[in-house]
N, C-alpha and C positions, 0 to 999 in steps of 0.2 A: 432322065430319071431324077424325081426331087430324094434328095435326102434329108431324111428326118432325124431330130437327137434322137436320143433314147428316152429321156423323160419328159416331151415338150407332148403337149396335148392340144390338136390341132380343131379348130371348131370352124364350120361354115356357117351363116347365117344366110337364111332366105325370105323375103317379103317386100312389102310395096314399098312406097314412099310415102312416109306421112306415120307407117304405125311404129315406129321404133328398134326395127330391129338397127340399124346405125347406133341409135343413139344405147341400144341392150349390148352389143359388143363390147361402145367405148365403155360404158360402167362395169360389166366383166374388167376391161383389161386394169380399172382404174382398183378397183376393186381388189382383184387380185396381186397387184401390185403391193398395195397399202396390207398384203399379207405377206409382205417378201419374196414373192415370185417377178421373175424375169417375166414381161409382156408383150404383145403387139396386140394392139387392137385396130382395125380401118376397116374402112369402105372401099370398095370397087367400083370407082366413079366411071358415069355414062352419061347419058341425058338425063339424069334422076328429075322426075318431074312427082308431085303427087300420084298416087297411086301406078306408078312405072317399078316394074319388078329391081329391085335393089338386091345389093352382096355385100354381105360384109365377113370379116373376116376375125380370129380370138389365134395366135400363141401364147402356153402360160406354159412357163417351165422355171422348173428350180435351179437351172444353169443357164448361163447368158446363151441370148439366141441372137446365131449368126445367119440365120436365112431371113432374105430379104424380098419375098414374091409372094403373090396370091398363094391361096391355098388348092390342092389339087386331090390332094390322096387326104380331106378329114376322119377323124374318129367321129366326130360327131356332126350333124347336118342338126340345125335349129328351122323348123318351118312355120315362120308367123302367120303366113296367111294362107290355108289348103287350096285356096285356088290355084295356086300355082304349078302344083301335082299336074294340070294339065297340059303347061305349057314345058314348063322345064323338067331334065333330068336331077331333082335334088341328089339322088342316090350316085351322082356318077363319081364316082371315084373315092364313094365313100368304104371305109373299109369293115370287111366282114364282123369285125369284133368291139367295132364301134356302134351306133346305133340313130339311130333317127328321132327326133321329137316334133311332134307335128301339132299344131293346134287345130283343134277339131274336134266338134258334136260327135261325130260318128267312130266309131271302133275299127283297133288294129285291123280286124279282118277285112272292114269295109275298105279299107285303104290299102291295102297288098298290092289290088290289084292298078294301082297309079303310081309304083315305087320300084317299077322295072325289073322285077325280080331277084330286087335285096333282100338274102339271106339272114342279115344280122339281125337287131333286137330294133322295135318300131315303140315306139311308144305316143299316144295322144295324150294331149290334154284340152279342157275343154278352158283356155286363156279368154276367150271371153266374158262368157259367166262366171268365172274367176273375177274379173275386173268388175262387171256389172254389181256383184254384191259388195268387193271391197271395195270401189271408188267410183260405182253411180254411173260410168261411161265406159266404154269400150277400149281401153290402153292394151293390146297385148302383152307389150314389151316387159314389163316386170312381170305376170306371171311367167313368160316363157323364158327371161332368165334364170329365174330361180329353181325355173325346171330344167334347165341345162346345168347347172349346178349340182344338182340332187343326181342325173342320169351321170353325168360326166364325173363325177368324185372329185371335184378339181380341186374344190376346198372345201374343210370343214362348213357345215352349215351354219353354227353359231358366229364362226368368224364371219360369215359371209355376211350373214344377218346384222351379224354387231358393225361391219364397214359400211354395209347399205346405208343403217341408220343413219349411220355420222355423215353419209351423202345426201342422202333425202333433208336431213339439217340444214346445208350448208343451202339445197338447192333453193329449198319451201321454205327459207327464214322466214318468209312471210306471210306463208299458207299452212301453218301450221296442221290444221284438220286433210290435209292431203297427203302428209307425213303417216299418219296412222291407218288411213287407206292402204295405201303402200306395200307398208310393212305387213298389214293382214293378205294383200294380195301374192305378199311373196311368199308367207307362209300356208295360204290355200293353195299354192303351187307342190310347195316341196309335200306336203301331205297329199295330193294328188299323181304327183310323175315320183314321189318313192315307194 
């Protein structure tokens, strides 16, 4: 049996190799940190090759966190890429009162039926066309962070928004016009999955 704090909030991540869910976790937990929350952020390392189904993993809590292992029982399941609905159980052991985010064209009801008969709250977002209009290519990873954000309450949105930036800063010193991408990608999210 894992035991969980009482206020640590446990997040799975699901997707290939190559679209960011890795690298959507480490900025959650970097993120959430630089708002004084206790973190974990990692991968579930395998053969990770380009497009090989990836795990990554988020603890964010406001008292230090003493568990040290995958995650088994999340509140919340992040699903970068819906192909995966076919092969894996995302929902397994995710808990009733947490909820799913799935990026996806298609509607909560079309997806029921590849979620194994999870009762809790499903949510889609359409993270591509998200990306397509704020930054011209296909990045999932920041709309669907910012939609785990918005579904999970984890932190204020303004703070999340205001630390992004000063990440995106640091990252794009020198792509400035990718920085403003970005930031419209994160906010077409949270006006989407709230």
């Amino acid at each position: 049996m894992v035991v969980q704090m009482k206020d640590t909030v446990e997040i799975r991540w699901h997707g290939r190799g190559g679209q960011g869910a890795k690298t959507a976790a480490l900025l959650l937990a970097d993120v959430a940190f630089k708002t004084g929350k206790y973190v974990q952020g990692f991968p579930e390392y395998g053969p990770e090759r380009m497009g090989a189904p990836i795990t990554a993993y988020n603890r964010i809590s406001s008292s230090p966190i003493t568990i040290h292992s995958n995650i088994y029982e999340p509140d919340y399941v992040v699903v970068v890429d819906e192909s995966l609905l076919d092969s894996i159980d995302v929902t397994r052991g995710l808990k009733e009162s947490g909820a799913v985010i799935i990026n996806s064209e298609r509607t909560r009801e079309e997806l029921l039926e590849h979620l194994h008969g999870y009762q809790g709250a499903v949510y889609t977002i359409n993270a591509k066309q998200i990306s397509l209009k704020a930054l011209g290519k296909n990045y999932p990873n920041s709309p669907m962070l910012a939609a785990a954000v918005a579904v999970s309450n984890v932190m204020d949105k303004n703070e999340f928004l205001k630390e992004m930036k000063t990440s995106f800063q640091h990252k794009f010193a020198k792509k400035p016009e990718v920085i403003a991408g970005n930031m419209l990608a994160l906010e077409m999210a949270f006006h989407e999955a709230s």
